[in-house]
Every structure is written in C-alpha cells, then in structure tokens.
C-alpha positions in Angstrom: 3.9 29.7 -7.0 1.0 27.6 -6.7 1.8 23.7 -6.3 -0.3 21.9 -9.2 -1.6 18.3 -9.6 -1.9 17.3 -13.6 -4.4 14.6 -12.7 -4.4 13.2 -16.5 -1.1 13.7 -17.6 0.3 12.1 -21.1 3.6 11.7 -22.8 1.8 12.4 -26.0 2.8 16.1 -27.1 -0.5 16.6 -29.3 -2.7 16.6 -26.3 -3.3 20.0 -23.7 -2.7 18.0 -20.4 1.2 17.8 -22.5 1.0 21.3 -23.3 0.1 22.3 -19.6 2.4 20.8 -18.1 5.4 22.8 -20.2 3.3 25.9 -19.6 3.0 25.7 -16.1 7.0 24.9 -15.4 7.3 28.1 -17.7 5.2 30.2 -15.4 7.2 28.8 -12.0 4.9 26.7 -10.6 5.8 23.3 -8.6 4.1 20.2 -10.4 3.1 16.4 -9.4 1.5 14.8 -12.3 -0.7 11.4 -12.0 -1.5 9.5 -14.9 -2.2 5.9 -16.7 0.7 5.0 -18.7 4.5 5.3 -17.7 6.4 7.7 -18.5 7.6 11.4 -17.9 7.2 15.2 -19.2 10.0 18.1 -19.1 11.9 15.8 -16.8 9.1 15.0 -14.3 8.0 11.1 -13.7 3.9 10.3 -14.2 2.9 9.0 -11.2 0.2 6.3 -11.1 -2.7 5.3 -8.9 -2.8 8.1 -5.8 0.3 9.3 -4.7 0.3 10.9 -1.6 1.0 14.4 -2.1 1.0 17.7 0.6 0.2 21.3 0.2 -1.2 21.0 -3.4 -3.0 24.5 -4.4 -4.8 23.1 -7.5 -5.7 20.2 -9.2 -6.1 20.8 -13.0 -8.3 18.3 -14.6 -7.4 16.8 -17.6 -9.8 12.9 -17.4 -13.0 12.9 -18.6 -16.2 12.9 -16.2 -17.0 9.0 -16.7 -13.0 8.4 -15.2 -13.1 10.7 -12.4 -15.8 8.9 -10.1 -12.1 6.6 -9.1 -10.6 9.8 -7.9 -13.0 11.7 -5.9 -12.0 10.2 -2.7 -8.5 11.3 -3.5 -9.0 14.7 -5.2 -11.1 15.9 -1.6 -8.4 14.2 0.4 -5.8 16.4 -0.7 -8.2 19.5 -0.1 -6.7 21.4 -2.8 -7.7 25.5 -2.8 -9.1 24.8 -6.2 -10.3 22.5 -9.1 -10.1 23.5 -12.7 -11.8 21.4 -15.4 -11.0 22.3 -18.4 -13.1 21.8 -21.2 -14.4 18.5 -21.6 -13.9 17.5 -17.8 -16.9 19.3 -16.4 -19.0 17.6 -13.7 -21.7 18.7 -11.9 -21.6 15.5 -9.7 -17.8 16.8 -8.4 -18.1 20.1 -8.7 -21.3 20.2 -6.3 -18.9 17.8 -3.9 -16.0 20.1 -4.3 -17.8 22.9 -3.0 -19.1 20.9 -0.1 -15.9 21.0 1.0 -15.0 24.2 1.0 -12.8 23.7 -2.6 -13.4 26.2 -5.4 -14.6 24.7 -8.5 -13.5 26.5 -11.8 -14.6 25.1 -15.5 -11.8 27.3 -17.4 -8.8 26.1 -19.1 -5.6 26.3 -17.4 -3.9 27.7 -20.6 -5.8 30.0 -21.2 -5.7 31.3 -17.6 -1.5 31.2 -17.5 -2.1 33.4 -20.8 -4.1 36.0 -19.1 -1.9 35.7 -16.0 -5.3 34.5 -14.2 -3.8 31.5 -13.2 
C-alpha cells in the first residue's frame, strides 16, 4: 500500500481531510497526518510543524494555496511519487515546482480516486 501524508488533517468529522483519513485506513494504506491543532483521527496522533517522515508515496493536500507557500520546502524534501490537490488546493505555483522535481502533480480528489480504485 502506498504510504500517505494528510498534510491538513482535522479532528472535525464534517470536513474531507476527516473523511480521508478513515477512507484511506479502510483501503490499507500506511498514514502520517500533519496538521494545526492537537489532536488525533482513527487512533493516529496529528503531527505539527514538519515531522520528518521516510518513504512517503503521496502527499494528499487538504490546506488551501495561500497556506501552502510554509510547506513547499518540506513537501519536495520528502520527494513524494505524487501530489494530489484536491479541490480547492490547486496551485499552479507548486504544481509547476513539483514537476521540476520529478513529482507528479494530480488535481483530483483522493475520495473519489479510493472509490474508483484509482488511488
């Protein structure tokens, strides 16, 4: 299974970075998630700042483009295979530097790909 950074994740349960999180532990797949506030989802602490983290396959975005300028350093450190941003993440400015480095750049959304088994 793919190992996936939540960069974004909430405790609220109203809000898809919540919903991912549950989707992607149904589907098998190894999670870290980083996020703002303390807490944790289905058992698993929210990390904050940038934890160091190795062999992550995808980063799932779930922080708006005007917060993500703080974490490009560390998103192309951990030279993931992949970037999604799902809707309401997209950015050009990260995308383009994704690529650059050899990362793939998807604007999908990660539910919708673990329900088409696209993931």
């Amino acid at each position: 299974m793919k190992k996936t950074l939540v960069l974004g994740a909430t405790t609220h349960p109203n809000r898809y970075a919540y919903l991912a999180v549950h989707r992607l532990l149904h589907h098998g797949h190894e999670l870290v998630l980083v996020g703002i506030r303390d807490g944790e989802v289905a058992g698993l602490p929210i990390l904050h700042g940038t934890p160091e983290v190795q062999d992550v396959d995808t980063i799932t975005l779930y922080i708006g483009p005007q917060r993500q300028p703080a974490y490009y350093d560390y998103i192309l450190s951990l030279k993931p295979r992949r970037i999604i941003f799902n809707p309401g993440t997209e950015n050009p400015e990260l995308e383009e530097l994704a690529e650059k480095h050899g990362i793939e750049a998807v604007e999908a959304c990660t539910l919708v790909m673990l329900a088409l088994n696209t993931y």
